[in-house]
C-alpha positions as CSV (number, residue, x, y, z in Angstrom):
1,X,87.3,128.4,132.5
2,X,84.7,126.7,134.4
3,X,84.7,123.7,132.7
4,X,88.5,123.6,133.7
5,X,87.8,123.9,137.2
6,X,85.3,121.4,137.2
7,X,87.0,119.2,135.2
8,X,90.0,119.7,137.9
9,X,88.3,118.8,141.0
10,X,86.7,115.6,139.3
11,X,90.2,114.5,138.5
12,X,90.9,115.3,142.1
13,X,88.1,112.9,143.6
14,X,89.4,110.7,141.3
15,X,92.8,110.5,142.8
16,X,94.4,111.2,139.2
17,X,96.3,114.5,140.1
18,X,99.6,113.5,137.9
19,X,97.9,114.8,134.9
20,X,95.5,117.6,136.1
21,X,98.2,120.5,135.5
22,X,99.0,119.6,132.0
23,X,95.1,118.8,131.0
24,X,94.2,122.0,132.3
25,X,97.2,124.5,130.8
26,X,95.9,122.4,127.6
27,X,92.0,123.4,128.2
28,X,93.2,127.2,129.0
29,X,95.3,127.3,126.0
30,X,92.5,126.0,123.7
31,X,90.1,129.0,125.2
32,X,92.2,131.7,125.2
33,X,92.3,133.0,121.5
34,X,95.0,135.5,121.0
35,X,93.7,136.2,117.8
36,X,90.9,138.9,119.1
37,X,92.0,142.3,120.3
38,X,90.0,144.3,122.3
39,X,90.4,148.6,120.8
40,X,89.7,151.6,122.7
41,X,89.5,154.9,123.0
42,X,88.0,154.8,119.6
43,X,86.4,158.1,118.1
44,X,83.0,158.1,117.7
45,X,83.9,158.7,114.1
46,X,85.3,155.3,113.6
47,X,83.0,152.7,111.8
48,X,83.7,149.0,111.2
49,X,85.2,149.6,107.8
50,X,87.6,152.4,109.0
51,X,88.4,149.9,111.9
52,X,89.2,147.4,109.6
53,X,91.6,149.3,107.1
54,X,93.8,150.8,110.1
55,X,94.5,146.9,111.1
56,X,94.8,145.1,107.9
57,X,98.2,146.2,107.2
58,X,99.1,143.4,110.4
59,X,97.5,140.4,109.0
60,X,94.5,139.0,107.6
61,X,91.2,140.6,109.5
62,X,88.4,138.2,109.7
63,X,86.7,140.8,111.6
64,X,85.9,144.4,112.7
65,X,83.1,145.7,114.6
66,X,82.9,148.9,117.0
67,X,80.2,148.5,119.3
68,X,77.3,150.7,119.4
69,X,74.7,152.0,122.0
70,X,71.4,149.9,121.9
71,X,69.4,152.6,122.0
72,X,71.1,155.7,119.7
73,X,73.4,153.6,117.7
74,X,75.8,155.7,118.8
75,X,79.6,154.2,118.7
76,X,80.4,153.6,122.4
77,X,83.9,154.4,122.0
78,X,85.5,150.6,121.4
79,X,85.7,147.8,119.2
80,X,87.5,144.5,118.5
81,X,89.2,143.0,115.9
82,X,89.8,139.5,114.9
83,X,93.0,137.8,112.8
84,X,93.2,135.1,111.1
85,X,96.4,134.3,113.1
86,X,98.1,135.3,116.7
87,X,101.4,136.2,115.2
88,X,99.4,139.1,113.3
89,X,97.1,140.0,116.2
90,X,100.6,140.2,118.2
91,X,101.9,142.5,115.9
92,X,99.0,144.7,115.7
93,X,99.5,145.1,119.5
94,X,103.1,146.0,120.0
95,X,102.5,148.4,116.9
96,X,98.9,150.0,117.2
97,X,98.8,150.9,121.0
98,X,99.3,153.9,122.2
99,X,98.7,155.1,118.5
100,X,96.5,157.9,116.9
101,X,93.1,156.7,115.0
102,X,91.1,159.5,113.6
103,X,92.3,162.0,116.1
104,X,92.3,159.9,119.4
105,X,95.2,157.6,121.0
106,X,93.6,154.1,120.9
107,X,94.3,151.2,123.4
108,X,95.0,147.9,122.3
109,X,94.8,144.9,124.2
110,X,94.1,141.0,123.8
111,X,90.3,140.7,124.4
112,X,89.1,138.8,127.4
113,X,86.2,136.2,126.7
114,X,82.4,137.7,128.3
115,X,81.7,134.5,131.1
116,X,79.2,132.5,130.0
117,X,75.9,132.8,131.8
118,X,73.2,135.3,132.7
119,X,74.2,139.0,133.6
120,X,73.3,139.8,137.1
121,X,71.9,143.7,137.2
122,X,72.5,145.2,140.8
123,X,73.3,143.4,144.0
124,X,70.8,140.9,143.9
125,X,69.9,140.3,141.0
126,X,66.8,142.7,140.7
127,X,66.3,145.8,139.3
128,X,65.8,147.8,142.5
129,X,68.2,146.2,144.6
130,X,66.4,144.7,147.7
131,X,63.2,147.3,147.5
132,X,62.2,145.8,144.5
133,X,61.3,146.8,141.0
134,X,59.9,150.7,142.1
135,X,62.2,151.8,144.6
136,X,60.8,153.0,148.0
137,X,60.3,150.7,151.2
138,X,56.8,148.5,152.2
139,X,56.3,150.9,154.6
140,X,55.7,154.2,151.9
141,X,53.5,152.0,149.8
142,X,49.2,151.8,150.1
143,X,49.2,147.8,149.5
């Protein structure tokens, strides 16, 4: 999506608005997949292989993968799944949400792409927001 944007104002300093609105609805279109669904509500039961047998019956799965703590390896709850195609990922929506999976009403939904780019942790970027790594003001410490 950022590259869309940017590639939208060059056209702009360009002067070559005409074709900006079709190039971009082309560039969206090319990164939206429709083929990835995002599940949840999952029970922390549900592997990748059970995930992948309750949406096969839709289409050819390319791939299934519940997501698991870092730490515990513990399912965190959702997954995704990928199709082959959109028509089948479609159908798996429209047919799977709302449903039961291993005792627990699931939510299906087209997944939305992670933005590219470093992952900011807190406000500013830190760890301790603006008192720094430890916590606690200047004024409390013996430096």
């Amino acid at each position: 999506m950022a590259f869309s944007s940017k590639l939208g104002s060059l056209l702009r300093q360009n002067g070559q608005t005409p074709m900006i609105s079709s190039m971009l609805n082309s560039l969206r279109c090319m990164s939206t997949s429709t083929k990835k669904l995002f599940i949840g509500g999952l029970s922390y039961g549900t592997d990748d292989q059970s995930l992948r047998e309750a949406f096969s019956g839709f289409g050819d799965v390319t791939e299934a993968r519940v997501i698991a703590d870092r730490d515990t390896g513990r399912s965190r709850g959702f997954g995704f799944v990928n199709f082959a195609d959109d028509e089948s990922a479609s159908n798996a929506l429209s047919a799977m949400d709302g449903q039961e999976l291993q005792g627990r009403n699931i939510r299906v939904s087209y997944a939305n792409e992670r933005p590219s780019g470093p992952r900011s942790f807190g406000n500013n970027g830190g760890f301790g927001g603006s008192r720094g790594f430890g916590g606690g003001s200047r004024e409390d410490s013996s430096f």
